[in-house]
VOGU-3710 file (C-alpha; in Angstrom, 3 decimals, decimal comma):
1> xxxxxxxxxx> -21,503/-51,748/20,880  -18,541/-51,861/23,041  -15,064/-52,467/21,624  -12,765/-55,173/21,794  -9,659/-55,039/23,608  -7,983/-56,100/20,584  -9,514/-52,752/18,973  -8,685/-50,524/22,320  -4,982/-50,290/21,977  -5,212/-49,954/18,129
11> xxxxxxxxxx> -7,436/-46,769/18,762  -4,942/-45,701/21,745  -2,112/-45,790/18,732  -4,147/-44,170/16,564  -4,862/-40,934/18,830  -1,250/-41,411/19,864  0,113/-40,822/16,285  -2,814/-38,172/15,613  -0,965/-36,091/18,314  2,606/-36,595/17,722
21> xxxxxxxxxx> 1,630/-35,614/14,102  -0,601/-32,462/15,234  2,553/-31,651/17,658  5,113/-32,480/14,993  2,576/-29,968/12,447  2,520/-27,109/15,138  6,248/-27,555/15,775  6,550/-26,902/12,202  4,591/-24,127/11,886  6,045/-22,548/14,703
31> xxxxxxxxxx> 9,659/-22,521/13,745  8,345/-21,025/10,199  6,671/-18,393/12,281  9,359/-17,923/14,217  11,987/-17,446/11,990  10,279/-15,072/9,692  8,890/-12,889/12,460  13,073/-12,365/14,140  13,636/-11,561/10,451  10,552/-9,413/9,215
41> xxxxxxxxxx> 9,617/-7,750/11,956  11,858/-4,721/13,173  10,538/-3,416/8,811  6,654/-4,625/9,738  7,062/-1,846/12,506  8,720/0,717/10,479  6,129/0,244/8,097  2,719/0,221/10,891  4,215/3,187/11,682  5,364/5,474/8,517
51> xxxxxxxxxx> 1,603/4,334/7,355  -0,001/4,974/10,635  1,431/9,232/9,974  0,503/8,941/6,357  -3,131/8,280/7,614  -3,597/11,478/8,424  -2,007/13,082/6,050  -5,114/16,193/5,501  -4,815/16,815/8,926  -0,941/17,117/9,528
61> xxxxxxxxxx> -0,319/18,847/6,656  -3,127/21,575/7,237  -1,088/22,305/10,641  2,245/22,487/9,193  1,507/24,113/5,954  -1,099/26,419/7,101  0,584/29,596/5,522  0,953/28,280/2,406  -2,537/26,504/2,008  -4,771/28,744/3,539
71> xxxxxxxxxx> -5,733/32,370/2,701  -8,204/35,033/3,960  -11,772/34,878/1,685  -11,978/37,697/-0,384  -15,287/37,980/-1,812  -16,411/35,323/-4,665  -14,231/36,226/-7,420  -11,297/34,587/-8,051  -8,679/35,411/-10,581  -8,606/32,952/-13,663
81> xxxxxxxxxx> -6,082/30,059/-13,508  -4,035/31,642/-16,380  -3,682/34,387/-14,425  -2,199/32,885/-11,370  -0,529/30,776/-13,815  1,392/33,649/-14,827  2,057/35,287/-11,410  4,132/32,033/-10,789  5,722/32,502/-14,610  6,829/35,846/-13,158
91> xxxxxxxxxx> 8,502/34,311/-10,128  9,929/31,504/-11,867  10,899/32,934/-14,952  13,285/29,598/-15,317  10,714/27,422/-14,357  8,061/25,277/-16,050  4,535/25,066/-15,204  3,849/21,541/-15,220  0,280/21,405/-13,240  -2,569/23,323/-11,275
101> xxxxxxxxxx> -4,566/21,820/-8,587  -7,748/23,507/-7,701  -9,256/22,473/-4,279  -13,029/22,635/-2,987  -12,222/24,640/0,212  -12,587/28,727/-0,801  -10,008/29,346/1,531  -7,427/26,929/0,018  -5,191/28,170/-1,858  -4,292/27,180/-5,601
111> xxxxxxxxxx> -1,468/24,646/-6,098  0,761/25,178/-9,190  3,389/22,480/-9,788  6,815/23,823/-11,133  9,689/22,019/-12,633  13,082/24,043/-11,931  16,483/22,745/-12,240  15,292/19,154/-11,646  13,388/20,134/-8,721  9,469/20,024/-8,896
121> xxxxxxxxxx> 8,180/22,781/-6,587  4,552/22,777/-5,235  4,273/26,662/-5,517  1,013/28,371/-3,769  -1,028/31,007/-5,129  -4,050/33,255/-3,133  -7,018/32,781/-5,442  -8,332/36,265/-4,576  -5,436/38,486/-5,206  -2,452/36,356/-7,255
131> xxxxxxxxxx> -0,368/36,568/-3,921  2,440/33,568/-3,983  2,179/32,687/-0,589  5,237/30,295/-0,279  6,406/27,177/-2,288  7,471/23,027/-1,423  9,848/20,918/-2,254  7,671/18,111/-3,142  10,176/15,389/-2,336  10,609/17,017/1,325
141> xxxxxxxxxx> 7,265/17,364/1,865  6,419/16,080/5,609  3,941/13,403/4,543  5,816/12,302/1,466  8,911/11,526/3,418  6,895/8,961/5,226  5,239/7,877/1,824  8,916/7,237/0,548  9,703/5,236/4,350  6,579/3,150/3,690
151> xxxxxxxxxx> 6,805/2,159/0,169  10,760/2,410/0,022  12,202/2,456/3,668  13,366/6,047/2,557  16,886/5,164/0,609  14,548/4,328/-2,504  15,474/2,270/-5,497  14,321/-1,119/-6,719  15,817/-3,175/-4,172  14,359/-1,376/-0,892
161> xxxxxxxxxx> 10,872/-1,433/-2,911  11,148/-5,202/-3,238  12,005/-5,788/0,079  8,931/-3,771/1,447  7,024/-6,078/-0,945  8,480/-8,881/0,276  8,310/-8,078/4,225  4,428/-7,608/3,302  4,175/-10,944/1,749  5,962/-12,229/4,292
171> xxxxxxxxxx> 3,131/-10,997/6,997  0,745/-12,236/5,305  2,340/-15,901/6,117  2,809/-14,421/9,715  -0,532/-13,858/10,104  -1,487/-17,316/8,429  1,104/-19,392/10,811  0,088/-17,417/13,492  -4,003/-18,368/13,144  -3,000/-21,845/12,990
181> xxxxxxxxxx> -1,396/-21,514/16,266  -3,453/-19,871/17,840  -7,000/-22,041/16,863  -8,107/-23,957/19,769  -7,699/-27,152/19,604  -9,112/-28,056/22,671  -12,215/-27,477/24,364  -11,546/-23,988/26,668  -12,525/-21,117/28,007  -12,471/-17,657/26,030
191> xxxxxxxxxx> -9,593/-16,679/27,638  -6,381/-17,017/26,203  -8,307/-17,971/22,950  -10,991/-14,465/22,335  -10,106/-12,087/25,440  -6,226/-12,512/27,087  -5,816/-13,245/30,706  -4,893/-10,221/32,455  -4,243/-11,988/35,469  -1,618/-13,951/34,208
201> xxxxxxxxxx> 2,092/-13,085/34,642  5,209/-14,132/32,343  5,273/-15,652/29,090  1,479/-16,350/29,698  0,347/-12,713/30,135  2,986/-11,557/26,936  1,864/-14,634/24,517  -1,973/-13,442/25,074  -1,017/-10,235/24,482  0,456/-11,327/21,013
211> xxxxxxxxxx> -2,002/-13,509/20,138  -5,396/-12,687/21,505  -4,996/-8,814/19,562  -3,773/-10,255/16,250  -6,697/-11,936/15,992  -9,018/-9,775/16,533  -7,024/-7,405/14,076  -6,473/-10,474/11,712  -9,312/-9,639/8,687  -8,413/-5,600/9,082
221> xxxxxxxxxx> -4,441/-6,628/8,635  -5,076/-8,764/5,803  -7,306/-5,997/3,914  -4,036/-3,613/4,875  -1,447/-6,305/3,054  -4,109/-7,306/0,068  -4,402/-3,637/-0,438  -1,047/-2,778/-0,125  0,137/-5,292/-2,601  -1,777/-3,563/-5,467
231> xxxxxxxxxx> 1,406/-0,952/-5,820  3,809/-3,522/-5,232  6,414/-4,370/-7,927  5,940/-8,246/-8,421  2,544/-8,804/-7,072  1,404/-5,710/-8,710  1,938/-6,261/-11,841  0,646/-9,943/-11,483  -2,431/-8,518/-10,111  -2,632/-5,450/-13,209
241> xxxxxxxxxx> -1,721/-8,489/-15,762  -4,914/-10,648/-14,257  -7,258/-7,480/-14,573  -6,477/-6,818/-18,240  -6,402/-10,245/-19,149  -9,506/-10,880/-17,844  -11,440/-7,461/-18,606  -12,511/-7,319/-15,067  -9,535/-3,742/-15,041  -10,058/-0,642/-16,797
251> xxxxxxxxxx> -11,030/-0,529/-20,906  -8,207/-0,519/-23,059  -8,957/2,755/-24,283  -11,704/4,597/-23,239  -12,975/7,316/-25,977  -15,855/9,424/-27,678  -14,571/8,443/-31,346  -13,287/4,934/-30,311  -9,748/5,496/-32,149  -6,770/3,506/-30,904
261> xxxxxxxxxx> -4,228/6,104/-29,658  -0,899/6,818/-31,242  0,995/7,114/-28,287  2,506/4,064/-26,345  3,065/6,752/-23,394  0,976/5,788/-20,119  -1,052/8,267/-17,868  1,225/7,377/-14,876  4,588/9,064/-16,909  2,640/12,510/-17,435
271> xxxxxxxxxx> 0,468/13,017/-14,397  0,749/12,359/-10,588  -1,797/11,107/-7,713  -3,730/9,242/-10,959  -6,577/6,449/-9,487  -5,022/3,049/-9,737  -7,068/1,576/-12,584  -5,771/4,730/-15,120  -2,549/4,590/-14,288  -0,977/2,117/-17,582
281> xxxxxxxxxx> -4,112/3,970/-19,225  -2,184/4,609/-23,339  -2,042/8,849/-23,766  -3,829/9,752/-26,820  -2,147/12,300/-29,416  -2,979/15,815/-29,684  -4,268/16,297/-33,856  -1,631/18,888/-34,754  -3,324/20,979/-37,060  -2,191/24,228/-37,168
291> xxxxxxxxxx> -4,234/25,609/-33,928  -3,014/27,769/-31,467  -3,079/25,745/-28,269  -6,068/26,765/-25,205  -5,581/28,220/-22,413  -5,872/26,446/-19,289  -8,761/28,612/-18,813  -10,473/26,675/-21,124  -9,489/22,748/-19,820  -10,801/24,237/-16,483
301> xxxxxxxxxx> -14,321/24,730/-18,067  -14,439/21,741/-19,699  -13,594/19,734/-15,983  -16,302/22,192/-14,569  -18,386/21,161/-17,805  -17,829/17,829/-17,002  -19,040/17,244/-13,496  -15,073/16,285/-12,189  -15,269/16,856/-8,462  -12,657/18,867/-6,618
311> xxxxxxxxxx> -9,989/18,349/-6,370  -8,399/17,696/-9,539  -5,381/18,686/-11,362  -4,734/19,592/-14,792  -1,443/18,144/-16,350  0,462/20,723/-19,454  0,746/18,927/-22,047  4,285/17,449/-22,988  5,082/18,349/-26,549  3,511/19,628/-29,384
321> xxxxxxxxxx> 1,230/16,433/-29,739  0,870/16,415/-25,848  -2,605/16,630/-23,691  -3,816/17,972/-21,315  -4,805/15,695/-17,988  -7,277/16,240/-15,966  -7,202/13,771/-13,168  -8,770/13,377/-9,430  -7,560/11,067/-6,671  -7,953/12,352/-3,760
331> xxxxxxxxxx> -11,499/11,889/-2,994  -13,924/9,422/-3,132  -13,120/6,335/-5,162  -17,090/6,853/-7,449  -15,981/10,433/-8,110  -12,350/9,394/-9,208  -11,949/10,658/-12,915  -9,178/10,467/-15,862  -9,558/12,972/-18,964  -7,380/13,539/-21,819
341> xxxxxxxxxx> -8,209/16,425/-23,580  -6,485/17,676/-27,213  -4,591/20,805/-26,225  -5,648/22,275/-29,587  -9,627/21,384/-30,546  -10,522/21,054/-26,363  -11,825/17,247/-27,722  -12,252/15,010/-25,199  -9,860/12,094/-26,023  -10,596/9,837/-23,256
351> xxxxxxxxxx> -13,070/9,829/-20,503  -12,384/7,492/-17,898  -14,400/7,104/-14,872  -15,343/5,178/-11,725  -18,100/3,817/-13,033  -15,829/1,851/-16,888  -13,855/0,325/-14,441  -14,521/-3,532/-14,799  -15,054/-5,598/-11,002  -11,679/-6,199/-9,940
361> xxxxxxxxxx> -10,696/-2,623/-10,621  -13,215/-1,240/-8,356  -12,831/-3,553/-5,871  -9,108/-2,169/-5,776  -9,740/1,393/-5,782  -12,198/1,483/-2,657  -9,586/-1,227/-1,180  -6,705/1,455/-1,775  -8,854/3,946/-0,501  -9,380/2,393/2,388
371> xxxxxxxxxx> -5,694/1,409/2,989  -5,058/5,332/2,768  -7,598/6,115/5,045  -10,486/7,946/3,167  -12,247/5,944/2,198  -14,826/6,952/4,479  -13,423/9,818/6,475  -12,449/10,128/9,986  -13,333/7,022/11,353  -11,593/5,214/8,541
381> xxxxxxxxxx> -8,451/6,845/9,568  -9,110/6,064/13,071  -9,701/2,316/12,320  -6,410/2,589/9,976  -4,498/3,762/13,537  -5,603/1,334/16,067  -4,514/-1,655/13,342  -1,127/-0,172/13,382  -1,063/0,815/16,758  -1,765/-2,762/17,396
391> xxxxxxxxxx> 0,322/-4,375/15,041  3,310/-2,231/16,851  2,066/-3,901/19,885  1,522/-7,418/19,504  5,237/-6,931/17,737  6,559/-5,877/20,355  4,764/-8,623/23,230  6,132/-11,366/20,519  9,821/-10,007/21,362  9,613/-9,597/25,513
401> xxxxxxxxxx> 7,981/-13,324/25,328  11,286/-14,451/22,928  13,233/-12,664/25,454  11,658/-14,359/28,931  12,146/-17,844/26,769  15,602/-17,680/24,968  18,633/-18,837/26,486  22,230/-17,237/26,691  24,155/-17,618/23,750  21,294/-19,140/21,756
411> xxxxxxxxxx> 18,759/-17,834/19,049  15,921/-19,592/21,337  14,394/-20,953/17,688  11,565/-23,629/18,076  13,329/-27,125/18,218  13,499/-28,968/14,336  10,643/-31,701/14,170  11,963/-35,302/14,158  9,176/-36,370/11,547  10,176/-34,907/7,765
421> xxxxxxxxxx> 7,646/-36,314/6,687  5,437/-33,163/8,051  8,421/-30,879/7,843  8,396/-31,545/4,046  4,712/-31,007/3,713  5,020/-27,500/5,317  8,052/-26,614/3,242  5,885/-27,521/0,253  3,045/-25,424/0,877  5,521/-22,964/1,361
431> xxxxxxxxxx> 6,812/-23,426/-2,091  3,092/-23,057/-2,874  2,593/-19,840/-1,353  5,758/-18,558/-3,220  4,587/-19,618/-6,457  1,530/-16,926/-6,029  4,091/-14,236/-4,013  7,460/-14,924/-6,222  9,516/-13,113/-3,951  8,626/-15,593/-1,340
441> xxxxxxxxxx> 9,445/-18,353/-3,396  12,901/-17,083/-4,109  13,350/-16,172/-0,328  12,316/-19,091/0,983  14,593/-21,033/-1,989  17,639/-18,912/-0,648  17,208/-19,359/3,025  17,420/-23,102/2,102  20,135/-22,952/0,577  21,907/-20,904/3,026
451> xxxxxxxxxx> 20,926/-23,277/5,812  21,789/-26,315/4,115  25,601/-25,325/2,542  25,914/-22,580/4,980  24,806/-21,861/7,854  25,823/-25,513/9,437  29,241/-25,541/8,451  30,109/-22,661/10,453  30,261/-23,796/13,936  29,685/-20,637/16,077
461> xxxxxx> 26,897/-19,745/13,858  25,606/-23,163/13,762  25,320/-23,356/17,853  24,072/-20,099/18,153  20,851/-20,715/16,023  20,110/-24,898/16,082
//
C-alpha cells in the first residue's frame, strides 16, 4: 500500500530528526572522546609501555642478573636452607632474614630476602657450595622500577596510584566512545570499518589507522583494564568487598581445626608476591607454649610434604606468636598456594589453595595472570606485546590526525551540540559510569565545574579551547 502524500513529508521529518539526533549523539560522543583522550593519553602510553617490559620480566631479568641467579650444577646435593641461611647471617651479621625462595631450575640459585637498615636486599646463595654470589636492592631492581612506573608512574604515593586508576577507568570509556564511533552505520565496504585503507592519504589513512586496530584489539584491551583494576585502590576494593560479600572470594578462614584466628594481621603485611585472593587472608597465631621454634629446614619439608610447586617462599615469622608463610605466585594460577604454619608445633594453620577459592576469585587470578603474561607462557607474553604495541600506535595515529585537523591557536575540540537535550543524556550516562568507577564520577563532577565557573571566564583560555 502506497503512502499518502500527506504521510510522505511526515516520514521525510521523521528521518530528518532521526539524523540530526544520531549526528547531534555522535557529536556528543565525540567531544567526550576527545577530550579525555588530549587528557589521558600521553599516561595510557607510559603505562602500554612500562607493562609491555614488565611482560617479560623472566626473560630480562635472566640476562641482566645472570651472575647472581645462575650457578654451575654441582652434583644433586644441595646444602640445607638453614645452612645457606646462615652463610647470609655471616655476611649480614646486622641483617635480618626475612624470607627464602627456592626455585625449580637446579641451576638457580637460592634467594634469601634480608632486611638491613631499612633496605630489603634480595641476597643470592649457590645451592651446591653456600657461595653468596651477589645481592639486590629490591626497590632498584630493573623490572620493579617499571612495576612502580606502571602501577605508580614511579614518584609513588596515593595520589599517583589513583591517577593510574583513574587514567585506566578512563580508557575503558575511550574504548566505549570510541566503538560507538566507529560502528557502521551505513551499509559499506570492510574497509575503513574491519581492514583500513592503505591507499588512502591524510586524515583518512591516520583515522583508519586509529580506529580499524583498536578494534580489533578492543576485547584484549578491555581484559588488560578489567584485569588491571583488580589492584586498583577504589575499584579494588569495590571489587574485594563484592567477592566477600557474596562468597564467590576466598573463605574467611581456611583451616584444619576450623578456629577463628587471633590475629587481625593480613597475609599481604607479612609476605610478598601472595595470589590475589589470599592477600586480606587474617594471620593465625602461633600457640606459644614453651617450644623451641623449627628450623626452616623443617617448613621446607612440610611445603615439599605438601605438594606446593616451585617456586615458593617461606616468610620468618614476625614475633613470638608469628608464622611461618609459605606462599607461591609465580606460576600457574591452579598451583597458586597460601600456608600458615605454627613456628613451634609445624601445624598447619591455614591451607589455602586454588582450588577454596569461590568463582569470582578464580576468575581474577587466571585474569591477573594473564594481564602479567603467564598465564600461558610465551605466547601469552607475546599477545600481551602486540596489545601494547598497538595501543602505543593507534595513540599515536589519534594525535598526527588531531594535528592535520586543528587550527592555529585553537584546541581543535569537536564543536558543542546545539540539542541539550542529547548532550544531557550523554552527561548522564556519564554520571552512570562514575557511579560504578567513583573516580570517574568525581572527575567528570570537577571538569564540570571547572568548565562552567572557570574555564569560560577566562578569555584567552576560553578561545583557545571552545
Amino acid at each position: 500500500m502506497k503512502s499518502t502524500k500527506l504521510e510522505q513529508p511526515m516520514q521525510a521529518d521523521k528521518q530528518k530528526t532521526f539524523k540530526q539526533n544520531r549526528a547531534s549523539l555522535y557529536q556528543t560522543v565525540w567531544r567526550w572522546h576527545f577530550y579525555a583522550g588530549i587528557i589521558f593519553a600521553p599516561f595510557l602510553i607510559i603505562l602500554a609501555f612500562s607493562g609491555s617490559v614488565y611482560l617479560f620480566k623472566p626473560q630480562i631479568e635472566s640476562i641482566l642478573y645472570q651472575d647472581q641467579y645462575y650457578v654451575q650444577e654441582e652434583g644433586s646435593t644441595t646444602l640445607s636452607p638453614s645452612s645457606q641461611i646462615s652463610k647470609v647471617k655471616e655476611a649480614y651479621p646486622n641483617g635480618t632474614v626475612t624470607s627464602i625462595k627456592f626455585y625449580d631450575e637446579p641451576s638457580r640459585t637460592t634467594e634469601i630476602g634480608v632486611s638491613e637498615n631499612g633496605q630489603i636486599y634480595s641476597v643470592f646463595v649457590n645451592p651446591y657450595n653456600g657461595e653468596l654470589t651477589g645481592r639486590i636492592n629490591n626497590e632498584e631492581r630493573f623490572t620493579e622500577i617499571f612495576k612502580k612506573i606502571h602501577s605508580e608512574l614511579l614518584v609513588g604515593g596515593t595520589i599517583a596510584n589513583r591517577w593510574v586508576e583513574l587514567t585506566a577507568c578512563w580508557a575503558f570509556i575511550l574504548l566505549i566512545t570510541g566503538l560507538y564511533m566507529w560502528w557502521p552505520r551505513n551499509k559499506s565496504s570492510i574497509w575503513g570499518t574491519v581492514l583500513p585503507r592503505l591507499n588512502k592519504k591524510g586524515r583518512t589513512f591516520w583515522r583508519d589507522m586509529h580506529a580499524v586496530p583498536a578494534f580489533w584489539l578492543s576485547t584484549f584491551i578491555l581484559i588488560l583494564i578489567t584485569t588491571g583494576l583488580t589492584w586498583s585502590g577504589v575499584v579494588g576494593e569495590q571489587i574485594k568487598n563484592l567477592a566477600s560479600s557474596t562468597n564467590t572470594g576466598y573463605p574467611p578462614f581456611a583451616t584444619i581445626f576450623a578456629e577463628k584466628p587471633e590475629s587481625i594481621v593480613k597475609t599481604k603485611d607479612i609476605a610478598e608476591n601472595v595470589p590475589w585472593a589470599t592477600e586480606n587472608l587474617a594471620v593465625p597465631s602461633s600457640a606459644v607454649n614453651g617450644y623451641v621454634p623449627l628450623a626452616v629446614d623443617d617448613i621446607s619439608y612440610i611445603a615439599s610434604n605438601e605438594d606446593i610447586s616451585q617456586p615458593y617462599a617461606i616468610y620468618m615469622p614476625q614475633g613470638e606468636k608469628g608464622v611461618f608463610t609459605i606462599s607461591t605466585d609465580d606460576t600457574s594460577p591452579k598451583d597458586s598456594a597460601t600456608l600458615h604454619v605454627d613456628q613451634y608445633t609445624g601445624s598447619i594453620l591455614s591451607d589455602v589453595r586454588f582450588d577454596d577459592y569461590g568463582i569470582m576469585a578464580k576468575g581474577i587470578s587466571v585474569g591477573i595472570a594473564l594481564h602479567e603474561g603467564r598465564l600461558f607462557g610465551l605466547a601469552n607474553q607475546i599477545i600481551g606485546l602486540i596489545v601494547c604495541i598497538g595501543l602505543i600506535g593507534f595513540i599515536v595515529s589519534a594525535f598526527i590526525m588531531w594535528r592535520k585537523r586543528k587550527p592555529d591557536n585553537k584546541l581543535g575540540a569537536p564543536p558543542r551540540s546545539i540539542d541539550e537535550k542529547i548532550t544531557r543524556a550523554v552527561f548522564f550516562f556519564m554520571i552512570a559510569m562514575g557511579v560504578i568507577m567513583p573516580l570517574v564520577g568525581i572527575s567528570i563532577i570537577a571538569i564540570f565545574l571547572l568548565d562552567r565557573f572557570v574555564l569560560k571566564k577566562v578569555k584567552p583560555v576560553k578561545t583557545w579551547l571552545y
